[in-house]
Wavefront OBJ file of the C-alpha trace (Angstrom):
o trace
v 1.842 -22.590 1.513
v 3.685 -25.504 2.389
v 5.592 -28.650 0.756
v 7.160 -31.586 1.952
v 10.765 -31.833 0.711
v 12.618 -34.946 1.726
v 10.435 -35.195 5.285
v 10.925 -31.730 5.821
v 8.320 -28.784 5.468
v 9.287 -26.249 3.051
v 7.780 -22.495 3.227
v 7.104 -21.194 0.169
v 7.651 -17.563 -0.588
v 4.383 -15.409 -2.445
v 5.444 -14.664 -6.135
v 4.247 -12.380 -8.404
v 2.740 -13.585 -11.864
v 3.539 -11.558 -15.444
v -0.199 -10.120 -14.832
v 0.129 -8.815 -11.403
v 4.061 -7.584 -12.340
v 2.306 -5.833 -15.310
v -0.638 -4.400 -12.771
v 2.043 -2.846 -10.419
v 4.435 -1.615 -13.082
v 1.034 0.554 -13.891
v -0.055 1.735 -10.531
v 3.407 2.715 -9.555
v 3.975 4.602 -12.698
v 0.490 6.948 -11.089
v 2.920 7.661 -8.005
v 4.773 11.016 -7.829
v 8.347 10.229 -8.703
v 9.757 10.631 -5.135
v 7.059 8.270 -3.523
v 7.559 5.612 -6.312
v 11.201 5.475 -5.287
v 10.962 4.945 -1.760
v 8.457 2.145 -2.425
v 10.874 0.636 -5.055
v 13.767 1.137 -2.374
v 11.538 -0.590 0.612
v 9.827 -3.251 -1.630
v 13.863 -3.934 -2.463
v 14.738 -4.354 0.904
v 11.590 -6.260 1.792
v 12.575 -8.895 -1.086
v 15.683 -8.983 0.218
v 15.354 -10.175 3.109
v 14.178 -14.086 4.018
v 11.814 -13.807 6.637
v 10.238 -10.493 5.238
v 9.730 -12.486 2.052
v 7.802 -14.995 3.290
v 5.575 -13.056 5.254
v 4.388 -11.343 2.276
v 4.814 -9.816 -0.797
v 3.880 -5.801 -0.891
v 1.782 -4.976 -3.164
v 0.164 -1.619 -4.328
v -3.554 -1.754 -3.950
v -4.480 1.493 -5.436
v -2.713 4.856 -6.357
v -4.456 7.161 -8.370
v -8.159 7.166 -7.794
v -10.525 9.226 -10.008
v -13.309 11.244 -7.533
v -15.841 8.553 -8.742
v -13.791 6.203 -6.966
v -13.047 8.047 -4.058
v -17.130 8.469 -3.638
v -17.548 4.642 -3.927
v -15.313 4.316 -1.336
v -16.507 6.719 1.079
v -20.104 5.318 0.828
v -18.690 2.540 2.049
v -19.829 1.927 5.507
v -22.389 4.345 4.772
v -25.106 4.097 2.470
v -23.012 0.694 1.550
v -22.167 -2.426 2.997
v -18.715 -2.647 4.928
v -16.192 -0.953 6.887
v -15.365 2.958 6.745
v -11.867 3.148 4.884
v -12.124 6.699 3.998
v -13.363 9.710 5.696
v -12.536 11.802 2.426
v -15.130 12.184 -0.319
v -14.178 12.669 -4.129
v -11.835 15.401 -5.151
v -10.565 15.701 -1.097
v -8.194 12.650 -0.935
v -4.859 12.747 -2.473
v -5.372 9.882 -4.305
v -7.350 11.877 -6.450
v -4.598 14.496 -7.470
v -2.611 13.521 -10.666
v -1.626 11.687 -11.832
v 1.064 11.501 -11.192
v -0.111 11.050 -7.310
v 1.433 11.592 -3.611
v -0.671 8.694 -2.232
v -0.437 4.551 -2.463
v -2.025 1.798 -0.390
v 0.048 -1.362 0.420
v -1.308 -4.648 1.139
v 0.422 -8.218 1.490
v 0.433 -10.717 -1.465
v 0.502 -13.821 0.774
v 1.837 -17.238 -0.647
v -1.521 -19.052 -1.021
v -2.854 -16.356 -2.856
v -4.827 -14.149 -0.484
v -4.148 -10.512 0.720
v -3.199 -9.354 3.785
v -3.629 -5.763 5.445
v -1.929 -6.180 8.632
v -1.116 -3.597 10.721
v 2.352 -5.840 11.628
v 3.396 -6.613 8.405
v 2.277 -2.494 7.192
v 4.133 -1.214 10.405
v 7.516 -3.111 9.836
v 7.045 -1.639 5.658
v 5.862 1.565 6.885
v 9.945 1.514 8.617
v 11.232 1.147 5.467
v 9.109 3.468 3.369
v 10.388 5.665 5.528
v 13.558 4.863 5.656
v 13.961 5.320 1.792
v 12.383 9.253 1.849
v 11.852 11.299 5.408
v 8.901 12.721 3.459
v 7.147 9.872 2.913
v 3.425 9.761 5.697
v 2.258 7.288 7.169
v -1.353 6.381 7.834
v -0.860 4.191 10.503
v 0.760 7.242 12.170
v -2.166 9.794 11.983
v -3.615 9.899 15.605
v -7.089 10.139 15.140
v -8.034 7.825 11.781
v -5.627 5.252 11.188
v -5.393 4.219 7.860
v -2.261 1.451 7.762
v -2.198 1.126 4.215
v -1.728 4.143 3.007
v 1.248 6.231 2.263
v 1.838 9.560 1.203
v 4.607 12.526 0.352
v 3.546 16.167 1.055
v 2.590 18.037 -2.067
v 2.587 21.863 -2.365
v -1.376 22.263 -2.278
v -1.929 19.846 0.115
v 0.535 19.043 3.138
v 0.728 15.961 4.988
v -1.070 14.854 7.498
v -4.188 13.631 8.961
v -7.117 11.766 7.476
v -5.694 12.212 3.839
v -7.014 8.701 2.611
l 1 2 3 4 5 6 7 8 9 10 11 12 13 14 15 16 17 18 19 20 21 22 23 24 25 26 27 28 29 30 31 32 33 34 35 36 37 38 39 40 41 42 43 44 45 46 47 48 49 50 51 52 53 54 55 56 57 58 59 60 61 62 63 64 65 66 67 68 69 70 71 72 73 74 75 76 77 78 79 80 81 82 83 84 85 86 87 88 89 90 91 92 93 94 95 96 97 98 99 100 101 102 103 104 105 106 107 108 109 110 111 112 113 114 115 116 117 118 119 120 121 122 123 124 125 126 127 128 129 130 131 132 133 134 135 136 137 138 139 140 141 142 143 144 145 146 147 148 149 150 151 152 153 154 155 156 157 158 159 160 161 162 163 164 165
């Protein structure tokens, strides 16, 4: 989104409304303690930074996801209309453990309202995710299924690695 200031084109950076705050104050609180931190730490430095910020705001798209869910989603592409995003069925992802959960998926709040899941603007938050905890996985890392929005810390029944999603 644009606006003309005094002949000159201003960028506007995405904001968040009370709703959405409210909505990812929830599905952060479903994140394992050292995962919510490191997105708190990168979404910090995101913010921070001017061109970062208006690229897009990070957002968390899901966290916690009940086996229901997690079925929904893996029909998808299937039996269902769409693209495969999951090659896990209910009760096999760890977005179904918890919560509290080891897994999020980021997207990009852009500012006229739409979302984004770009594999630039994941990659260059995927840095900083990291950056904030070595533990934290990255889907966009896994060599076989990449899944660029999702982001995960080991957990003691499951370790990290591929195809979690």
């Amino acid at each position: 989104m644009t606006t003309v200031h005094s002949r000159k084109a201003v960028r506007l950076a995405p904001q968040l409304n009370a709703t959405q705050q409210k909505i990812q104050a929830a599905r952060l609180a479903q994140a394992v303690p050292c995962l919510a931190a490191a997105y708190k730490e990168a979404l910090a430095r995101w913010l921070g930074d001017p061109v970062l910020r208006l690229a897009g705001w990070p957002i968390i798209t899901e966290c916690y996801r009940s086996p229901e869910r997690q079925n929904q989603l893996y029909a998808q592409g299937r039996s269902k209309p769409g693209v495969i995003v999951t090659y896990k069925r209910g009760g096999q992802s760890n977005h179904n453990l918890g919560p509290p959960t080891p897994a999020l998926d980021v997207a990009f709040l852009l500012a006229d309202a739409s979302v984004s899941w770009s594999g630039l603007l994941l990659s260059k938050f995927a840095r900083l995710m990291k950056a904030a905890d070595a533990r934290v996985v990255w889907g966009g890392d896994w060599v076989t299924f990449k899944d660029r929005p999702h982001f995960e810390v080991p957990t003691r029944e499951r370790k990290g690695g591929e195809k979690r999603g």
